[in-house]
N, C-alpha and C positions, 0 to 999 in steps of 0.2 A: 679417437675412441669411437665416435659413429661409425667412420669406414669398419674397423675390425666389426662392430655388430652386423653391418650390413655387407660384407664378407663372410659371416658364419651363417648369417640368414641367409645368404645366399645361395652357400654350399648345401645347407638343408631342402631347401628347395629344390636346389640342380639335383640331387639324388632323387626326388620323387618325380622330378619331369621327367627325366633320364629313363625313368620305365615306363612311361607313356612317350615316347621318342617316335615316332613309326605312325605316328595318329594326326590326320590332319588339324583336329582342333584338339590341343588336349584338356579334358576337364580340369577346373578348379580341385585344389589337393583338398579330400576333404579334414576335420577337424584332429582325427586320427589318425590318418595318414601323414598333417603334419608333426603329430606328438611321438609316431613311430620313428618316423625321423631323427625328433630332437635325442629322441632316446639313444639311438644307434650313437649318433654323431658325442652327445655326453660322453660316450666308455672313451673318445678320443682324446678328450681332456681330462681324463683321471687320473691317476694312479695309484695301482692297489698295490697291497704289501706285497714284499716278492713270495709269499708262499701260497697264494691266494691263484697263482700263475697254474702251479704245480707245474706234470710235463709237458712235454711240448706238444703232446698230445692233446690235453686238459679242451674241452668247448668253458669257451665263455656264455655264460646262461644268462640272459635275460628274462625271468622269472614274470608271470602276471597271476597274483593273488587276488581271486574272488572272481566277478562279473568280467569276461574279456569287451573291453568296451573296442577293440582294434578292428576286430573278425578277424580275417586273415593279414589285415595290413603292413603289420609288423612281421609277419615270417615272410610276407614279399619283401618290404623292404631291407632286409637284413641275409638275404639270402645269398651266395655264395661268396657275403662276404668276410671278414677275419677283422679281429681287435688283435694288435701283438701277434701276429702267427698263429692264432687261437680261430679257429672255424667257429658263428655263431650260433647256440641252440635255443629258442624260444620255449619255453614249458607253463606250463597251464597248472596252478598250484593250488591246492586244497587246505592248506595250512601253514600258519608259521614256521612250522620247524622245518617241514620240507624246506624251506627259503633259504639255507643258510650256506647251501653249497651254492648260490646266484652271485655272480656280481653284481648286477642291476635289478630289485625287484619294484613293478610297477603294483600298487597296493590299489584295488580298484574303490570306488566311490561305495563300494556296495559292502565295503570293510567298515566303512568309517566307524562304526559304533563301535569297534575290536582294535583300531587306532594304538592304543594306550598298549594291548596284550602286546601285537604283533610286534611293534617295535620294542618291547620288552624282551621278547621271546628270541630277537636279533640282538639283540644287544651284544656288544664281545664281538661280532661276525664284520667281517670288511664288506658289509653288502652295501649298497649305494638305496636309498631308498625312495621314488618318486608318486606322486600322486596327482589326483588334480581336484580336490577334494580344502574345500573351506577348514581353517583347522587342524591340517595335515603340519605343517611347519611348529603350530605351537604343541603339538601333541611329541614333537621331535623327532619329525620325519626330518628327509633333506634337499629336497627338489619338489616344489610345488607347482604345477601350469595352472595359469591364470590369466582369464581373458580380461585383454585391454582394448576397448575400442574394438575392432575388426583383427584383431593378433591376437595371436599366442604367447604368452612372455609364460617368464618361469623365476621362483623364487629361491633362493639357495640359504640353507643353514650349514654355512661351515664349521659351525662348532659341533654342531652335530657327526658332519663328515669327518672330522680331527679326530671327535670322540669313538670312530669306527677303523681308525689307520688310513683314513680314505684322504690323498692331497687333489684336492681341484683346482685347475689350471685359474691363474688369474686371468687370463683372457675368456673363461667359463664365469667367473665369478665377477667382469666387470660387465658379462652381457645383463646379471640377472638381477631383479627388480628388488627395493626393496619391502620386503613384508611388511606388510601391514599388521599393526596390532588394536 
């Protein structure tokens, strides 16, 4: 069970070095840089219902609602690459409803007080929903980052992901910590 963690940590990482490759020293990935990552890497442990796919055309959207805590991080890291055949588009959201053609929307810290709407407002939708936001998990979000010590770790509400058509890999849901209440 450790190796697979430190196997997917692994793979997380190699993708942010991987674009600093070419740099004699490369910097530390910073905090968002590595949540970009985790994010990308998530959509490869899911799976969403098959109409949620559409054609073969369809972009997979990773959706960021409210404050972009990333900058650019996230359209770097996700850049010419594909979930399922799927090219990925990052979009900067104004609102819950916009959110509900995303498969992953990241809800920023600067929501939390609309927590309870947003995820109402999704509700029905196969969106995956992640945060990093205190409260986020018991308000029934379903992916929360949470710092431990010097890491990044992340919480998962599968009943919530169930309750969305959303199935996550049990090698996702044995990396992730459990919530605290």
């Amino acid at each position: 069970m450790r190796l697979r963690r430190i196997k997917i940590f692994g793979l997380c990482l190699g993708l942010l070095l991987a674009a600093g490759a070419g740099h004699a020293q490369t910097p530390r990935p910073s905090e968002y840089q590595l949540k970009a990552a985790f994010l990308y890497n998530f959509a490869k442990f899911i799976d969403w219902p098959p109409e949620v796919s559409g054609d073969d055309k369809a972009s997979f959207v990773i959706g960021v609602l409210g404050d972009n805590p990333f900058g650019n991080n996230l359209e770097q890291i996700v850049a010419g690459k594909k979930i399922n055949g799927h090219p990925i588009v990052v979009q900067a959201l104004q609102s819950a409803s916009a959110a509900s053609h995303c498969q992953i929307l990241f809800i920023s810290s600067s929501e939390k007080n609309r927590f309870t709407e947003i995820l109402q407002n999704l509700r029905g939708t196969a969106v995956l929903t992640v945060s990093d936001t205190d409260q986020f998990i018991e308000s029934g979000g379903m992916v929360n980052f949470v710092p431990e010590a010097s890491k990044i770790r992340f919480e998962i509400n599968n009943e919530a992901a169930k309750a969305a058509r959303l199935k996550i890999s049990s090698k996702l849901l044995s990396l992730a910590i459990t919530p605290a209440h």
